[in-house]
Every structure is written in structure tokens, then in C-alpha cells.
C-alpha positions in Angstrom: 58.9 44.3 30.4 61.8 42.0 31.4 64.7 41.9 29.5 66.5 38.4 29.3 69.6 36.9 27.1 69.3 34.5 24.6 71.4 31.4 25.5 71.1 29.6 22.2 73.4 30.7 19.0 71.5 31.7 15.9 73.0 28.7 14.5 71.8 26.1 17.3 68.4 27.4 17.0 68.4 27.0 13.0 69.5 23.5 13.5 66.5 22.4 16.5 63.6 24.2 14.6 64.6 22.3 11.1 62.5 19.7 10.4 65.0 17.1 10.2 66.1 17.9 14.1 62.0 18.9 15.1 59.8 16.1 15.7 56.1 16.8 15.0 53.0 15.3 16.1 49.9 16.4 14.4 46.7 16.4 16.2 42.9 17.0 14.7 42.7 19.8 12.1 39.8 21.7 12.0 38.3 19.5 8.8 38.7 15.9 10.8 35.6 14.0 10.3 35.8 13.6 13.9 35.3 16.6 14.6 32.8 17.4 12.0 31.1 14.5 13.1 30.4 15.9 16.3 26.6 17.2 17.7 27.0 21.1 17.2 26.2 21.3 21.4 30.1 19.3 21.8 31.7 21.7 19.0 30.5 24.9 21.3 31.8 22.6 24.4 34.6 21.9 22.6 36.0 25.4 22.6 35.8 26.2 26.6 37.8 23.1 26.8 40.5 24.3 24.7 39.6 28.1 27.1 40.0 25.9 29.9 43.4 24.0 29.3 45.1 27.1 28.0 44.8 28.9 31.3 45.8 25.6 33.1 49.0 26.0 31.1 49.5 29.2 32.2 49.4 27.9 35.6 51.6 25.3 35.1 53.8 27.2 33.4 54.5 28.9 37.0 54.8 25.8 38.6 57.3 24.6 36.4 59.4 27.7 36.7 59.0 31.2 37.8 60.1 32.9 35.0 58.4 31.3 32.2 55.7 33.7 31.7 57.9 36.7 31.8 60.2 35.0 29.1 57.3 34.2 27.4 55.8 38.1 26.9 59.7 38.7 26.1 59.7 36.3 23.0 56.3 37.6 22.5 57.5 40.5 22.2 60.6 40.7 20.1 59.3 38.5 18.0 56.9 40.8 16.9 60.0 43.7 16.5 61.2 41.3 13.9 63.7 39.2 16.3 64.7 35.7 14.4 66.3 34.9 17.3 63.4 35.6 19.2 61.0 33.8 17.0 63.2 30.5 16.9 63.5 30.6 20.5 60.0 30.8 20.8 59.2 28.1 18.9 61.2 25.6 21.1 60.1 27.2 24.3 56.1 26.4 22.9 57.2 22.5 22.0 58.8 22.1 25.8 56.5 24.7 27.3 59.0 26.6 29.5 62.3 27.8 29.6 64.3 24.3 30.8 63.8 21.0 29.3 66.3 18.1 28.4 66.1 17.0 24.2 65.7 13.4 23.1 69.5 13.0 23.5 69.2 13.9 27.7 71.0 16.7 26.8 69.2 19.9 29.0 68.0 22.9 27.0 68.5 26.3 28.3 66.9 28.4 26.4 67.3 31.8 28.1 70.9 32.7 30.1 70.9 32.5 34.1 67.3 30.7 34.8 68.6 27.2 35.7 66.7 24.1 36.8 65.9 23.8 39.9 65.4 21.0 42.0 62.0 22.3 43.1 60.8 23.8 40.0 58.5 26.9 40.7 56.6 24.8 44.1 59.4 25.7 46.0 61.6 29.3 46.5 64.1 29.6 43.9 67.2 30.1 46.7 65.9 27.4 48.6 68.8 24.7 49.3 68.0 20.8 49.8 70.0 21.4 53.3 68.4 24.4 54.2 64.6 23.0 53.4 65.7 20.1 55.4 66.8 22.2 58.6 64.1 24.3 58.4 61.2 21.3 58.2 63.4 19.9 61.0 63.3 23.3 63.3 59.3 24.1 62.7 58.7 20.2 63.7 60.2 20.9 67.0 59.0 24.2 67.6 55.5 22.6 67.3 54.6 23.4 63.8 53.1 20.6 62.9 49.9 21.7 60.9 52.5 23.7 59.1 54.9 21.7 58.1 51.7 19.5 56.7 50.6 22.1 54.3 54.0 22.7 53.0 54.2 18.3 52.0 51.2 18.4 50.4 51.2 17.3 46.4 48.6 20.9 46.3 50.6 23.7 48.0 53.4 26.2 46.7 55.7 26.5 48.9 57.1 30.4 50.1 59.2 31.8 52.8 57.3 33.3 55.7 60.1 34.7 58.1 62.2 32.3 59.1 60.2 29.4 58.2 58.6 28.4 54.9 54.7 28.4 54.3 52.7 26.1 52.1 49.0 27.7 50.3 47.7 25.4 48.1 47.6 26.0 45.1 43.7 26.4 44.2 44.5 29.6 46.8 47.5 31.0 45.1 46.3 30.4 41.7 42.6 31.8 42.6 41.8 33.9 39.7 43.0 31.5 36.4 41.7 28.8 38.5 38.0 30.6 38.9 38.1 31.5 35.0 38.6 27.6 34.5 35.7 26.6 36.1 34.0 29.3 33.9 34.9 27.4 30.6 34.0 24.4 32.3 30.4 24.9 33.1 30.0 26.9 29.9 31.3 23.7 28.2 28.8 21.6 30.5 25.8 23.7 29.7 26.4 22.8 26.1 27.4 19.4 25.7 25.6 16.2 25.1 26.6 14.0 27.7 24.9 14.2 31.3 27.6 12.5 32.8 30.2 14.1 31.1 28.9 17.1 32.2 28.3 16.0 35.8 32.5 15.5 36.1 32.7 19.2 34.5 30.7 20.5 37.2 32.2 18.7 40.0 35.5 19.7 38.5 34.7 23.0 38.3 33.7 23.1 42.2 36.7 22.2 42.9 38.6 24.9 41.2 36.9 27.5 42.8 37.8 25.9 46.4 40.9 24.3 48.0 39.3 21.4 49.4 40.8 18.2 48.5 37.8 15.9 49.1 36.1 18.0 46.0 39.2 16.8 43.9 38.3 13.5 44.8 34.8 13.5 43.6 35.7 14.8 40.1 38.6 12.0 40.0 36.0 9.6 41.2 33.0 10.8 38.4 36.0 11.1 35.7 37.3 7.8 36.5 33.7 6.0 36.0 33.4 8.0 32.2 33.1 4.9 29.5 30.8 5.8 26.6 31.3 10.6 26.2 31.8 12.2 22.9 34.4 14.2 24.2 37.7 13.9 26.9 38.5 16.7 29.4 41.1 15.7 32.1 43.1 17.7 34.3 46.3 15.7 35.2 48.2 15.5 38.3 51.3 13.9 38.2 54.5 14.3 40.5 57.5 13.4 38.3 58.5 16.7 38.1 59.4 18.0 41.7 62.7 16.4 43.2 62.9 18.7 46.2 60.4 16.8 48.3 62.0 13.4 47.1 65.0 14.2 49.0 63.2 14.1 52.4 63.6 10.5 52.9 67.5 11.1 52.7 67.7 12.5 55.9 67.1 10.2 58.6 66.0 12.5 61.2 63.8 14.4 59.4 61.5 11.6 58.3 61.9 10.7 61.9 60.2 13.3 63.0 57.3 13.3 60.0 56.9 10.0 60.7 56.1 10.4 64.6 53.5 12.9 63.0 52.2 11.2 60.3 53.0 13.4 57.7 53.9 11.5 54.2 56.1 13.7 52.3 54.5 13.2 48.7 55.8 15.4 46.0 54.2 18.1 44.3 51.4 18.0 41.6 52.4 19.2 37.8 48.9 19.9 35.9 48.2 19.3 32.4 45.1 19.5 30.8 43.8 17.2 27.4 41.0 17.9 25.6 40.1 15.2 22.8 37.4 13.4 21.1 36.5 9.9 22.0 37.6 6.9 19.4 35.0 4.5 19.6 36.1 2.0 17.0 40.3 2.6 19.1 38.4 2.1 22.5 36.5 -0.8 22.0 39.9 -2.5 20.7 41.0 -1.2 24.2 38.4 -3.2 26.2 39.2 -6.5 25.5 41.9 -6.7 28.0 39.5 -5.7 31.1 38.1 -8.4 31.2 41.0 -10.3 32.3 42.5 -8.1 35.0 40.9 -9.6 37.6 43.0 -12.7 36.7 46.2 -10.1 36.1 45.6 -9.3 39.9 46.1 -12.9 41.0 48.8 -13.5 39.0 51.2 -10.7 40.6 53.5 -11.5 42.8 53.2 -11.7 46.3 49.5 -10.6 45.8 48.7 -11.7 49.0 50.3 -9.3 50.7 48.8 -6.2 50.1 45.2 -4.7 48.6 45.0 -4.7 45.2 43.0 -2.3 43.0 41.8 -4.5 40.6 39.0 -6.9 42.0 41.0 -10.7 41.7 37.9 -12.7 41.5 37.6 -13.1 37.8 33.8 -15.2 38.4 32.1 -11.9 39.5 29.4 -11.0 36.9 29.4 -7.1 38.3 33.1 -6.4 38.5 32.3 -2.7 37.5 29.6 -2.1 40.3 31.6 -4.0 42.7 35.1 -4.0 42.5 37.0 -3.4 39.3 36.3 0.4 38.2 38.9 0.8 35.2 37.8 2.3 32.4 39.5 3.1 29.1 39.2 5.1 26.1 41.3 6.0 22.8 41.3 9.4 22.2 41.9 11.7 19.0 43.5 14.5 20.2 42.6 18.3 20.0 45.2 19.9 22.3 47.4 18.9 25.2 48.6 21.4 27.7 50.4 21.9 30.8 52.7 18.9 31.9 50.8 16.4 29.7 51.8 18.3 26.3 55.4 19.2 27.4 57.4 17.6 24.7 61.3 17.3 26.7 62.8 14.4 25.7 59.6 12.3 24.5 55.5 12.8 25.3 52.8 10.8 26.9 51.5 8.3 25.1 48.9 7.1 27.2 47.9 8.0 31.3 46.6 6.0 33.8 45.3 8.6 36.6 44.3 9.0 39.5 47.8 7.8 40.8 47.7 5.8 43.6 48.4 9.4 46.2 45.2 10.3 45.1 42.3 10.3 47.7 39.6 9.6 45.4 41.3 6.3 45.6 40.4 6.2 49.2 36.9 7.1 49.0 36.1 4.1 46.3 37.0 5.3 43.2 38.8 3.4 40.2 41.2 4.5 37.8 41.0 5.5 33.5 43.2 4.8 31.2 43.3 7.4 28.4 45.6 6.5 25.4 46.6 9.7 22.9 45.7 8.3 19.0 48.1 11.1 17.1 51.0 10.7 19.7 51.4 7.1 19.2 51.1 7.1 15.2 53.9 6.4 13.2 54.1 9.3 10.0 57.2 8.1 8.3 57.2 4.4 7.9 60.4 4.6 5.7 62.6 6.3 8.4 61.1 3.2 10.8 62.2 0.6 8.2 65.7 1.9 8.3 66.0 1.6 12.5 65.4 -2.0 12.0 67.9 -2.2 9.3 70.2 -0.7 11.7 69.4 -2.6 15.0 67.3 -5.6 14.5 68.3 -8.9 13.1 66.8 -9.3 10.2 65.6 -12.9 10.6 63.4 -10.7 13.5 62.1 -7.8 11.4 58.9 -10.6 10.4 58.1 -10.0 14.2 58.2 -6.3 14.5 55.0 -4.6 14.2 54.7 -0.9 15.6 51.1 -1.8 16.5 52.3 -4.2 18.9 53.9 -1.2 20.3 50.4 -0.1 21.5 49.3 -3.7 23.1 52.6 -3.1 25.4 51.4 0.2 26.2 47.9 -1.2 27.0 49.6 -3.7 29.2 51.8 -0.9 30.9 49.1 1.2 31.6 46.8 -1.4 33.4 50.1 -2.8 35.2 49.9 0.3 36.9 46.3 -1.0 38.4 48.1 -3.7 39.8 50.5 -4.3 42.8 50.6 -2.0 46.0 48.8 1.2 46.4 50.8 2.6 49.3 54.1 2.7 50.9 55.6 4.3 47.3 56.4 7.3 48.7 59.0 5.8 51.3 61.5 5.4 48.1 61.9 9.0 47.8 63.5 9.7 44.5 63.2 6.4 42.6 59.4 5.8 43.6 59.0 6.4 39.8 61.3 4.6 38.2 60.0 1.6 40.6 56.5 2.5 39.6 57.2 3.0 35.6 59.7 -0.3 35.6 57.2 -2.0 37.7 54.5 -0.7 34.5 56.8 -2.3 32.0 57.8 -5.6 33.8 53.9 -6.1 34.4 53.0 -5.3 30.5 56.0 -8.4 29.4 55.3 -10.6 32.5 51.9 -11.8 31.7 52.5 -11.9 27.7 52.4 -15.8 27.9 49.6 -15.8 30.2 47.1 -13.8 27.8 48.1 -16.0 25.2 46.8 -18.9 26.9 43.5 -16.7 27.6 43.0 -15.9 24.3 43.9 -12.1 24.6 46.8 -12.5 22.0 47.0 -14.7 19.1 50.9 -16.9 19.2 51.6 -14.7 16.6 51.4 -11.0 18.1 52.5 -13.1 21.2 56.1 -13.0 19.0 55.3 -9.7 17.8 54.8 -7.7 21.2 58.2 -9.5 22.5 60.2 -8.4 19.6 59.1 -5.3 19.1 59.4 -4.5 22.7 62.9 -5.6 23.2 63.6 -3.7 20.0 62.2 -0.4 21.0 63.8 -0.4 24.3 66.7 1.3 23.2 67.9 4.2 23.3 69.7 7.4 21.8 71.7 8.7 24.6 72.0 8.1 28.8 69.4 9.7 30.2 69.3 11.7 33.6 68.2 10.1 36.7 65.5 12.7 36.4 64.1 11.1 33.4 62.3 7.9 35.3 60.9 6.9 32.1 63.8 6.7 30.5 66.2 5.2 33.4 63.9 2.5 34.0 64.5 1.1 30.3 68.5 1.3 30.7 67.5 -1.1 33.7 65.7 -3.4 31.7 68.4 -3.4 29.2 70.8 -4.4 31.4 68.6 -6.8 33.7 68.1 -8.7 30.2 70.9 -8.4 29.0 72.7 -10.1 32.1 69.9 -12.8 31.6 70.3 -13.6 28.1 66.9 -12.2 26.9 68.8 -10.5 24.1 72.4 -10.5 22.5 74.2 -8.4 19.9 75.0 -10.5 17.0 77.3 -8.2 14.2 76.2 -5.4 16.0 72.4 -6.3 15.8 70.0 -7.1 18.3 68.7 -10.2 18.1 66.2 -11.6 20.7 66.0 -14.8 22.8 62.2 -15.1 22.7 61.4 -17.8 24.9 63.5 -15.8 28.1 62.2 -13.0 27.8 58.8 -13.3 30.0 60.4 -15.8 32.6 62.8 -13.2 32.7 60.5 -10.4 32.8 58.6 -12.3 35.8 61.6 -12.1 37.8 62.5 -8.4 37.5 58.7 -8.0 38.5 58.7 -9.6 41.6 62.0 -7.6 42.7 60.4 -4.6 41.8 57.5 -5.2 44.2 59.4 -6.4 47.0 60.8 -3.1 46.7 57.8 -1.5 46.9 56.1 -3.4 49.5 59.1 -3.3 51.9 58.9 0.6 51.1 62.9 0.3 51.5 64.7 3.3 50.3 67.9 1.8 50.5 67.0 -1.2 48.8 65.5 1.0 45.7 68.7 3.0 46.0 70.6 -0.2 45.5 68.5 -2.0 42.8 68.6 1.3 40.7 72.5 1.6 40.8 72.6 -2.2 39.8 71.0 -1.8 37.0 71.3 1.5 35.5 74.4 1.2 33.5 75.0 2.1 30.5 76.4 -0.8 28.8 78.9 -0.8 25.3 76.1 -2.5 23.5 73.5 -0.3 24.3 76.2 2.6 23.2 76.5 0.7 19.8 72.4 0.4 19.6 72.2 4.1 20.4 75.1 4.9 17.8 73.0 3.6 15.4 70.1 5.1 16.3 71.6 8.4 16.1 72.6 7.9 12.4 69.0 7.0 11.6 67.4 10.0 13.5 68.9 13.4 13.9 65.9 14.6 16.2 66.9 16.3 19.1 63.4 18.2 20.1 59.5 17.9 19.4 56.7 19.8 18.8 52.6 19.2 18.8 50.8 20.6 15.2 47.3 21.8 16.6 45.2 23.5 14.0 41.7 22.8 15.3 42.4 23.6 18.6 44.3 27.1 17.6 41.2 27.9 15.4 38.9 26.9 18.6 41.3 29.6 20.6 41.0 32.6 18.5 
């Protein structure tokens, strides 16, 4: 066994895993009704899901890094001599499941000496140089290795050296075995369950773990994105937030030349996650009253005419699931979250709107599903909440403020991600996500007022969903430009700010209602001018603009700081440990 150094003091670990410094989320215990409630064939089924996401975490766990599983049998194992430091360790390297993270304050975490983020995580050689990857892409195009250079851009394939050159296998290939003991758990699960087409998507997804063909991805996205009325939630995530080697690409002007003559997109890599939950019926039937008004969303974004939209625009159309719409959405209580979706660095995932757009189940007529995570999103201590506002808010506002309201925005970002362009994101290189979340955000405020005149919202959450927004938008600390999530709201701030959507009054936010959405409307339509023109020297310009961190959003986060002295998180899963053992 590997030997590695500790790079946290005993101290600095003491301080993280107190609960004051330790966020935790709490998901089903093994005595929720909602899990009693279950048939006895989705409790059985219940269990090769949680089978099946653990080994996905041990896959992405090599992804993210290279070293993570070998730190992880060392903490293992000198935890078990009796090691504090070892055991503390441990229990921050479980909550950000790997050795590297950054903490709610953008600080990074290191937990172990001498394994560093890389730009390319694991999907890419550790000594690999942004200079050298470029060169090389750049030498194998002109030698004629075309097909090659392919494998190595796709969002699927980790990337090694082969001689000289570098080799992409995707990674269905390089991960073969874990992969094939997945799609074990997963027809076990679908032998047992209750659902035929739940258990249709578990086969299909359980083909394509066994083979590296993306067209059998596709069908499982396409059968998972069509799920409405299951007992139970099984997802495999794919999301490429993580890799900011590929990203780089568009920075050098004659290598994406040369991609370009061959038609090769350079899409970064996939992180994988897996979430395994039971279905809210009561939270996702609260979800679907917004569906029906997306078609009318559609028509309303800006310069809708000039690309395809996913969402069907014509809002007369008795059928729009059969013939054009295909969004569904479901609430979920959650059981366990692994892999890139249950990472907690810096924040978690509240909700997911997958397939992403690179997706080529996409292409083949398939919609997307929004899943939104019930225990994530709950609010435990109310108190500590009342005494943000106290710090931050204006208290002629605090009658507006309403955490709940908080979900309706997430609803609205979520299915904002439905809307706009489908292609041509990949051309912005490093800030396509910040473009894409920021575009999620602007979408969620920008058609606030409209609902309101549909009927969606009621005049007063109208004032409630503003407010609270506004309110929530700031933060502790500057974040990296690696934290897209996070840099897109320092944009807003400032964007708002500039506009009069908010001010500071005796060092308290207090917000201009009526701007906001005009406001909101505006930044919108930059965003997808952006991403339409596909222009990443424009995004590269918009971003700078507007990602400064201003005084008054050091005085918010100040505050903020005061009020909460939590610098990491960690998910509380006693069903799903019980289902493991």
C-alpha cells in the first residue's frame, strides 16, 4: 500500500469536521415512510441501485484524479490503526469525494501533500501541459491522424500517451469490468421492480455499459428522459464542468483551424454521477404546472427565430408530449448521490436538467428531465436563516423572502436550460458554462412577469421569487473561474447592480423590484447573442466585464461570513449505508 502525507494540521481538520464548520444534508433513513411505503419488488430494486452507483463512484473517482482510490485504501487504512488524523481526513475526502476540492469560501482543499489539481483531472495524463496537448493534437492532424485525434475529443474517452502521440479509449473500454458489474445491479434491480418502463431504461442502460457504443447511450437518455409516473429514480449523470483541458482548445487559433477543416468539435470530457431516489408525487405534481407553459417560454426568448428550439413554441397543440415538447419532471427524495452529482466542493446540486444539449440522444428525438433533490434543497435551521436576513436584507423586504420561492427559481432555471440554442456552445471554450448557467438564471427572472400574467404565480410570490432571488445571490467569498456556478452570480451582481436592480442602503440590500425583470431581460438577450454567434472572444469579454468583485458584494459576503462559519459539506445517508452492507 501507498504511503501518502497528510496536508491538513490536526488542528485544521478538527475545525472542518466540527459541526459548526460541516454542513450536512440528510437524506432518507431507513424508517422514512417513503421508503416503507414502497412495493417489497422496489425495496429489493432499491439495493442494486445503491450496488450500482457505488461502483460508478469508484469510477469517477479515477476520472476525477488518479490517485484518489489509492488515498482512499490509505485512510482506510490508518484509520483502522487508530490514526485521528486519518479518520478526520477521511471524513472530508467522503463529503468532496476525492483528494482536491475548493470549500464554500473558493478556498481549494488539499487534502493529501503533492497531488495537485490538474487542469485535466484524471481524463487526461497527469504531466500533460496545455502547450504540449496542443502541439501534439496539432502534429497528429497533419500527419493524418484524423480518426485519432477524434477519439481523443470525445466527452467518453480517457486520454493516455501512446509514443509520441496521445490515444483516446473510451471509457466504457477502460473501465470494462466496474462498468460490466453495473449493468449487473441494474438488471438485477430491473427484474425486481414494479415499473415496466422503469425497467425498460434499466435494461437499455445496462446495454450500454457493457458496450462503448454511443448510439446505446442515447437510447437510455432517450427512454430515461420520457420517465413521468416510476416509484423509484436511477440516473447516471454526464456532465462536463469538470475538465478544463479540452476548454483550452479554442485558445489556439490554429489548432481549431485544423479541427474545424475536419469536423471534429472539441467537447470536454464526461464526469459521472449516479442518484438513486424515490419519486415525490405530491413535490412533482407541484413541478408540473409550469410545463404547460413552455411552449409559450420558447416564443418569448430572444431572438427565437434564429435557431431550433427544444421546447415545441406552439402553445395550441393538444399532443405537445407526443409531438414536440418531451420534458418531464419529477421531485425526488433522495437515497444516495454518488460520483460527480454528490461531490459536496463548494455547494451541491440542487436539481439537473440532463441530457445536455452535447448529448446525441438529443439528436435522435429525445427530450430532456428535470430531476429536482427534495433533502438538498430543505432548509434544517430556520433560526440561522432568520439571522442572514437580519444581516443582509432590508427589513421592510424580509415580508417578501420566502425560501420556498427559492425552489420556483430553481424550477424556472432548470427549464431555461430547455430553452435557447442547442449547438454552437462548445465554440466558447472555457466560459460555455458560465454562459449556459447565467443564461439558466437570466431565463428563470426574465419571464417572472410573464407567468404572472399566465396565472403560474400569484402577484404575491411574484414579489417573493424577486426578492428572495436577489437576496440569495450573494455570496461568501470570490469564487474561481472554475466554479461557473458560482462566477455566473458575481455577474449578475454586478450587471444589476450597474442597472439599479438593487442598492446597499446602511449596509443592507434592498431591492428595486420593478427593474429587476426588464433588467434581467436584457442580460438574457446578451447571453444568447453570445451563444448564437458561438464567439469566444465575445464570451471572453462579457465574462471579464462582469465578473468583478465589487465593495458591496465584499460587505454582503462579510456578513455572511459572520452568520455562517461553514467552510465544507457532507450528505447523512443511513438508508442507503444500511442498503450497502
Amino acid at each position: 500500500m501507498q504511503k501518502f502525507e497528510f496536508n491538513l494540521s490536526m488542528e485544521e481538520l478538527e475545525k472542518r469536521t466540527h459541526k459548526d464548520y460541516l454542513i450536512t444534508k440528510k437524506f432518507l433513513k431507513s424508517d422514512a415512510p417513503e421508503y416503507l411505503n414502497l412495493a417489497e419488488g422496489d425495496k429489493k430494486a432499491l439495493k442494486h441501485l445503491c450496488n450500482a452507483a457505488q461502483i460508478l463512484e469508484k469510477i469517477n473517482m479515477q476520472i476525477d484524479c488518479k490517485h484518489n482510490l489509492e488515498v482512499k485504501e490509505f485512510l482506510e487504512e490508518e484509520a483502522k490503526k487508530g490514526n485521528k488524523q486519518a479518520k478526520l481526513t477521511k471524513i472530508l475526502f467522503d463529503a468532496q469525494k476525492g483528494v482536491n476540492a475548493i470549500d464554500t469560501m473558493s478556498n481549494p482543499i488539499r487534502l493529501i501533500k503533492g497531488i495537485d489539481q490538474k487542469l485535466g483531472k484524471g481524463v487526461y495524463p497527469e504531466d500533460l501541459s496545455k502547450e504540449e496537448f496542443h502541439a501534439v493534437l496539432i502534429r497528429m492532424l497533419k500527419d493524418g491522424k484524423v480518426d485519432e485525434v477524434r477519439n481523443i475529443l470525445t466527452q467518453r474517452s480517457i486520454v493516455i500517451r501512446a509514443a509520441e502521440d496521445l490515444a483516446g479509449i473510451d471509457y466504457i473500454d477502460y473501465f470494462s469490468e466496474d462498468f460490466a458489474k453495473m449493468a449487473d445491479e441494474l438488471e438485477k434491480a430491473s427484474d425486481v421492480s414494479t415499473n415496466a418502463d422503469f425497467n425498460e431504461y434499466l435494461r437499455l442502460q445496462a446495454k450500454a455499459l457493457r458496450v462503448a457504443d454511443p448510439m446505446l447511450d442515447a437510447y437510455a437518455d432517450k427512454k430515461w428522459a420520457s420517465l413521468q409516473d416510476t416509484p423509484l429514480e436511477f440516473t447516471i449523470t454526464r456532465e462536463n464542468y469538470e475538465d478544463e483541458m479540452t476548454g483550452t482548445i479554442v485558445e489556439n487559433e490554429e489548432l481549431s483551424k485544423l479541427l474545424e477543416e475536419h469536423n471534429i468539435s472539441p467537447i470536454p470530457k464526461d464526469f459521472l454521477g449516479g442518484r438513486v431516489g424515490i419519486i415525490n408525487k405530491k413535490g412533482t405534481e407541484a413541478l408540473m404546472a409550469i410545463k404547460k407553459y413552455l411552449p409559450v417560454l420558447a416564443k418569448n426568448m430572444p431572438y427565437a427565430d434564429e435557431y431550433e428550439q427544444t421546447i415545441k413554441t406552439d402553445e395550441n397543440d393538444s399532443s405537445l408530449d407526443e409531438e414536440g415538447i418531451s420534458q418531464t419532471m419529477v421531485d425526488v427524495d433522495m437515497v444516495m448521490a454518488s460520483g460527480d452529482v454528490g461531490e459536496y466542493r463548494g455547494g451541491i446540486t440542487l436539481a439537473e436538467n440532463l441530457p445536455n444539449s452535447d448529448k446525441l440522444s438529443l439528436a435522435i428525438g429525445g427530450g430532456r428531465r428535470n430531476v429536482y433533490h427534495r433533502q438538498i434543497r430543505f432548509i434544517s435551521d430556520k433560526k440561522k436563516l432568520q439571522e442572514r436576513l437580519d444581516a443582509i436584507l432590508d427589513k421592510e423586504q424580509h415580508k417578501y423572502y420566502l425560501d420556498e420561492a427559492d425552489h420556483w427559481f430553481t424550477i424556472g432555471h432548470e427549464n431555461a436550460h430547455s430553452l435557447g440554442p442547442k449547438e454552437g456552445n462548445e465554440k466558447l471554450g472555457k466560459y460555455r458554462n458560465i454562459i449556459e448557467e447565467n443564461k439558466a438564471d437570466m431565463g428563470a427572472l426574465a419571464f417572472v412577469d410573464l407567468l404572472t400574467e399566465l396565472g403560474m404565480y400569484t402577484q404575491e410570490q411574484r414579489l417573493q421569487i424577486i426578492v428572495t432571488t436577489i437576496a440569495d445571490n450573494f455570496l461568501k467569498s470570490k469564487p474561481t473561474m472554475s466554479q461557473a456556478h458560482r462566477v455566473r452570480t458575481v455577474m449578475q451582481n454586478k450587471y444589476f447592480a450597474d442597472r439599479g436592480a438593487y442598492e446597499l442602503i446602511d449596509g443592507k440590500i434592498h431591492v428595486n423590484i420593478d427593474k429587476v425583470v426588464p433588467i434581467a431581460k436584457e442580460m438574457l438577450s446578451e447571453i444568447i447573442r453570445i451563444q448564437i454567434d458561438g464567439d469566444f472572444n465575445k464570451a471572453e469579454k462579457y465574462v471579464s466585464d462582469n465578473f468583478v468583485w465589487t465593495d458591496n458584494m465584499e460587505i454582503i459576503a462579510q456578513k455572511l461570513q459572520k452568520v455562517s462559519k461553514a467552510l465544507n459539506g457532507t450528505l447523512e445517508t443511513e438508508l442507503a449505508d444500511k442498503l450497502l452492507q
